[in-house]
N, C-alpha and C positions, 0 to 999 in steps of 0.2 A: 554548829559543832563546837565543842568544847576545848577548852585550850591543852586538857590533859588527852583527849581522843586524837585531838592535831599530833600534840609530841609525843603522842605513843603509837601513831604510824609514822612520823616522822623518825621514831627511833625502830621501827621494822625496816623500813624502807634503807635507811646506811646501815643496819644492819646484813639486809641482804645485800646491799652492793658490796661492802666489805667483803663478804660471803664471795659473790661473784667476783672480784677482781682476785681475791684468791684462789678459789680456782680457776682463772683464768692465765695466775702466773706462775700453776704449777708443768712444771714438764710433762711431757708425753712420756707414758712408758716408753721404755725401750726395748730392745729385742731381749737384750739378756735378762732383762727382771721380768719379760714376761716368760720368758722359758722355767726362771726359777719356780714363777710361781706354779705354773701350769704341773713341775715335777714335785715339787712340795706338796701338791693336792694331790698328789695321784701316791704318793707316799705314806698319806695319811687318811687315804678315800681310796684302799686296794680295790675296792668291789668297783670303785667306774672308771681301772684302769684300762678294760678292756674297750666300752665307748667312747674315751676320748681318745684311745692311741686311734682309733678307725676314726676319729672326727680331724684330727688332725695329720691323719695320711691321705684323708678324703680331701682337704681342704689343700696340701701341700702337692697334692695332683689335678686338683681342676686350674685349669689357665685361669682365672678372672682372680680368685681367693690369696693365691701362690704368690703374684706379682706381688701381693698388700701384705701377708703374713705369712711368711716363709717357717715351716714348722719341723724342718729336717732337723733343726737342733735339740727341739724335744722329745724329738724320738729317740736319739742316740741318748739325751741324758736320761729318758727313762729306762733307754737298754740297761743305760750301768746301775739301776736298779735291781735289774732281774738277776735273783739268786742269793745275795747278799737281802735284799728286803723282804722274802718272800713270794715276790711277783714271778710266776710261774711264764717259764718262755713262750710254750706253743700256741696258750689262746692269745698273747701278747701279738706273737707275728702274724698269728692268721687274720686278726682284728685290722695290723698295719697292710697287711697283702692287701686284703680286702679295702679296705680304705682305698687304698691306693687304686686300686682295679676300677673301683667304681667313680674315681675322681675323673680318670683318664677316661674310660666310658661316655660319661656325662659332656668331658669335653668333646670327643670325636662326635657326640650327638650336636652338639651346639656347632662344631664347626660344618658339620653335616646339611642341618637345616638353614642358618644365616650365611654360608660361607665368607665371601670377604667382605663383609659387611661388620664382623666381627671385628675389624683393624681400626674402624670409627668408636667402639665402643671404648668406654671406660673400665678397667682400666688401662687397657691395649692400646687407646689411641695416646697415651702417652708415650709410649715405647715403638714409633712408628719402626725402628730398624727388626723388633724379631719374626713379624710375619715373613718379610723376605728370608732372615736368618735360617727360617723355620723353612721353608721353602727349599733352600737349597739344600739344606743337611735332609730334606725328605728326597728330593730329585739325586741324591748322590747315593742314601744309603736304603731308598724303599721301606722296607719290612723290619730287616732288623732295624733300623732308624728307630723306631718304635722301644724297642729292647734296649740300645745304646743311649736313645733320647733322655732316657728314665733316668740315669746317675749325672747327668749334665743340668747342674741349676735351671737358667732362664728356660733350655730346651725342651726342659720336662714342664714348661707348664705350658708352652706351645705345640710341642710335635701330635700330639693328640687332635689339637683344633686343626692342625693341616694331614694330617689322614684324613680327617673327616671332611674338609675343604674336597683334597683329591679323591675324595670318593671310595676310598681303597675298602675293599672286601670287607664285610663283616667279619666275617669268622677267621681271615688272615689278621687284620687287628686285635681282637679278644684273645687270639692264642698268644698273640706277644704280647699284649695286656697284661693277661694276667701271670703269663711266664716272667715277665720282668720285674711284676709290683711285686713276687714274692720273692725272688732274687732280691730285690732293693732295700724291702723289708729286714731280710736274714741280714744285710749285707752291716744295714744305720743300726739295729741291734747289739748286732755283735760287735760293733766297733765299742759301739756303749759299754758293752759287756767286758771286755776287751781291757779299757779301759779303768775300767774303775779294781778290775783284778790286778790291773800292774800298780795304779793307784798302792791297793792294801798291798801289793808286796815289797814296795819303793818304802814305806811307810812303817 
């Protein structure tokens, strides 16, 4: 091999590790710049406001997703979108209902079929204190628990995996399912909404 082949992978090579130790000493997004970004595209990409607000009500209600990426704030800042940017409220909410419906769903399924077996997995067996949490707030408040569980941070990404643990009725779960996810939806919207009107009128 030739001495200019040698330091012309020699200079690839610190090349890429340069490369990798920068990014290696970049930070981790964080919550707020990924909310930014996530309403910045949806501000400028109206047409796939309606798939991501249901990806990210989907993901903000399944247990497993909720624990790692908490997306309630993107929702409300995309509420305070609607109106002022054009983004039209009703397929906005039904997109977040929906999300939401079928997040919670998906979990009652999973806690349905593994029941507590779910408390070893990742990322659950980090948080060994909310399957008990989850537990008692079910054995205290049953049914509605389900409806109430939805507007309670940690609870809303467990009380789904423990109906489905306790076995509780199909169709008594889905009616509060879906009665809550689009109560919840209305509810992170309109605060958005809410918000960004008192904004312009402070202003």
């Amino acid at each position: 091999m030739s001495l200019s082949c040698r330091r012309s992978r020699t200079g690839a090579e610190d090349a890429g590790g340069l490369d990798t130790g920068d990014r290696a000493r970049r930070p981790p997004m964080d919550f707020q710049t990924a909310v930014q970004q996530t309403v910045n595209f949806v501000h400028l990409n109206q047409a796939w406001a309606v798939p991501v607000v249901f990806a990210l009500a989907f993901g903000e209600s399944l247990a497993f997703i909720s624990l790692l990426l908490p997306a309630w704030g993107a929702l409300v800042a995309i509420g305070a979108l609607i109106g002022s940017s054009g983004i039209k409220f009703w397929p906005i909410w039904v997109a977040a209902s929906l999300g939401a419906a079928f997040g919670d769903w998906v979990s009652y399924w999973i806690g349905l079929k593994l029941e507590y077996r779910v408390a070893h997995m990742w990322p659950l067996s980090g948080h060994p204190d909310l399957i008990p949490r989850g537990e008692a707030f079910m054995k205290k408040w049953g049914i509605p628990g389900i409806f109430i569980g939805r507007f309670f941070g940690p609870l809303r990404a467990i009380v789904p995996l423990i109906a489905g643990i306790f076995e509780m009725p199909f169709w008594h779960f889905q009616i509060a399912n879906f009665v809550s996810a689009f109560a919840w939806a209305a509810t992170l919207l309109t605060i958005g909404d809410v918000i960004s009107k008192a904004v312009i009128w402070l202003w």
